[in-house]
C-alpha positions as a Markdown table, in Angstrom:
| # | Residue | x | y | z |
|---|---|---|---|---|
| 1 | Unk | 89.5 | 35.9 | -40.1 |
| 2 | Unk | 88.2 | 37.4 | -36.8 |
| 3 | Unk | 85.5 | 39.6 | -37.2 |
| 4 | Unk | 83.1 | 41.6 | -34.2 |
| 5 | Unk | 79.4 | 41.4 | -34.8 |
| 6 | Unk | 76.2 | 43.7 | -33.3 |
| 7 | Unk | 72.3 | 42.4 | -33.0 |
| 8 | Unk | 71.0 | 43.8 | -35.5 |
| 9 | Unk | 67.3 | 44.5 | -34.1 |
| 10 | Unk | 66.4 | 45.6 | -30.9 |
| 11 | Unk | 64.8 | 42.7 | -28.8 |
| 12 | Unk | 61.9 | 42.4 | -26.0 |
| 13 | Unk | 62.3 | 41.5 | -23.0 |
| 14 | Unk | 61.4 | 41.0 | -19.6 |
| 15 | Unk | 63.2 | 39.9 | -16.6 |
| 16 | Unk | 60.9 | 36.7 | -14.9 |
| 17 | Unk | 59.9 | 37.7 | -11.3 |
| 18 | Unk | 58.1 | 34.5 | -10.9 |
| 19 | Unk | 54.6 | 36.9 | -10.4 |
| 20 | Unk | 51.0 | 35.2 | -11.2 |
| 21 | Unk | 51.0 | 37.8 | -13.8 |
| 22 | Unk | 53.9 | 36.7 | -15.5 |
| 23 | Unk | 52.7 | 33.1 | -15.0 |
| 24 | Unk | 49.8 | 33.8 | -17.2 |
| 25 | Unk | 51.4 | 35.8 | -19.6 |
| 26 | Unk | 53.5 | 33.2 | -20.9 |
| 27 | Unk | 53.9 | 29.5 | -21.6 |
| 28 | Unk | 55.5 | 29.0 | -18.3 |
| 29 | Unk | 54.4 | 25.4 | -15.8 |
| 30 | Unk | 55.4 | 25.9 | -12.1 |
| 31 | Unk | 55.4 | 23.1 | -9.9 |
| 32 | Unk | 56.9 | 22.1 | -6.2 |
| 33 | Unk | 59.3 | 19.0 | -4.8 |
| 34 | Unk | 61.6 | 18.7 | -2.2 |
| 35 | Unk | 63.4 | 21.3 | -3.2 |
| 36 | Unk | 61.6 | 24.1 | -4.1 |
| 37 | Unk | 59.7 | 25.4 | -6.5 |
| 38 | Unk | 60.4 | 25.1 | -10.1 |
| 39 | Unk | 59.7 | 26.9 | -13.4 |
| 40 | Unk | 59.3 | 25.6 | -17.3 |
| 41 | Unk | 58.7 | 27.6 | -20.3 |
| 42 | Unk | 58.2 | 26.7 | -23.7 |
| 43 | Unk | 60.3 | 28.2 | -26.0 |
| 44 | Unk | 61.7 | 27.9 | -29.5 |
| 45 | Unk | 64.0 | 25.2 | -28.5 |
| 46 | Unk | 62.1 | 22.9 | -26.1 |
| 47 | Unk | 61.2 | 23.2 | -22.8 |
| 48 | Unk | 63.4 | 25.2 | -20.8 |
| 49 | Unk | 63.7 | 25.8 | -17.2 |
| 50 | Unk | 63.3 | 29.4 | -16.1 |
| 51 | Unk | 65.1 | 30.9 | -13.1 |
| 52 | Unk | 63.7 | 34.2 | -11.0 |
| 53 | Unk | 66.2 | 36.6 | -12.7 |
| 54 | Unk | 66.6 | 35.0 | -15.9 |
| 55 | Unk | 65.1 | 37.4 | -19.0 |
| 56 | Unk | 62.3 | 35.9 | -21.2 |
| 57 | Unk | 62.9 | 37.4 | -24.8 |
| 58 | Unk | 60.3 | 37.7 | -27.3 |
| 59 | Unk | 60.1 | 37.3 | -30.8 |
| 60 | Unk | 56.6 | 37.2 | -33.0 |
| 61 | Unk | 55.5 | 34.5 | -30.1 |
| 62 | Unk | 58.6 | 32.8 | -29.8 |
| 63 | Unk | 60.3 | 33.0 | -26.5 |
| 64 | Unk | 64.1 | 32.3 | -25.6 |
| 65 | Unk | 65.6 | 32.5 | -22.0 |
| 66 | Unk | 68.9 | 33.8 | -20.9 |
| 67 | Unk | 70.5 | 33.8 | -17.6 |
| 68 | Unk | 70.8 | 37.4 | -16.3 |
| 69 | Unk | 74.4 | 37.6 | -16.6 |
| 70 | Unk | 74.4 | 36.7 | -20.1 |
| 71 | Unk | 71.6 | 39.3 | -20.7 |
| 72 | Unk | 73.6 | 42.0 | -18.7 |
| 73 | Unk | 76.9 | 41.5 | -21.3 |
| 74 | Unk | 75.1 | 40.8 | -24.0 |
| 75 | Unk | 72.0 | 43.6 | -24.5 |
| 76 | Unk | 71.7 | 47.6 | -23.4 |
| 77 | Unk | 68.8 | 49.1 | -23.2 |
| 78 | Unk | 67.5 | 51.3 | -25.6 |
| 79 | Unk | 64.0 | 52.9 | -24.8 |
């Protein structure tokens, strides 16, 4: 049977801005190539590219990322 389901504890998060700040705050590697510049973070599940606008969520020192249209359907705020 079907059933609808809630998070049951609020999260933290914050939307990446690609900022020097944010750089040293986390687990995050930059680098450049032909294309760009690029972003890695380490999270729970391996390393994971990281996209300005994409929300870094934080748990006891574990970090996840989710694109910002996931996090927009998914999450309210609530401070």
């Amino acid at each position: 049977m079907l059933h609808e389901y809630r998070l049951k504890k609020p999260i933290h998060a914050e939307q990446f801005d690609g900022s020097k700040e944010m750089l040293d705050k986390y687990p995050i590697s930059m680098g450049a190539d032909g294309f760009g510049t690029w972003y890695n973070i380490l999270t729970v599940e391996g390393l994971h590219s990281l996209y300005e606008g994409d929300w870094i969520v934080s748990d006891n020192g574990d970090y996840l990322v989710i694109e910002e249209s996931l996090f927009r359907r998914t999450y309210e705020r609530c401070d």
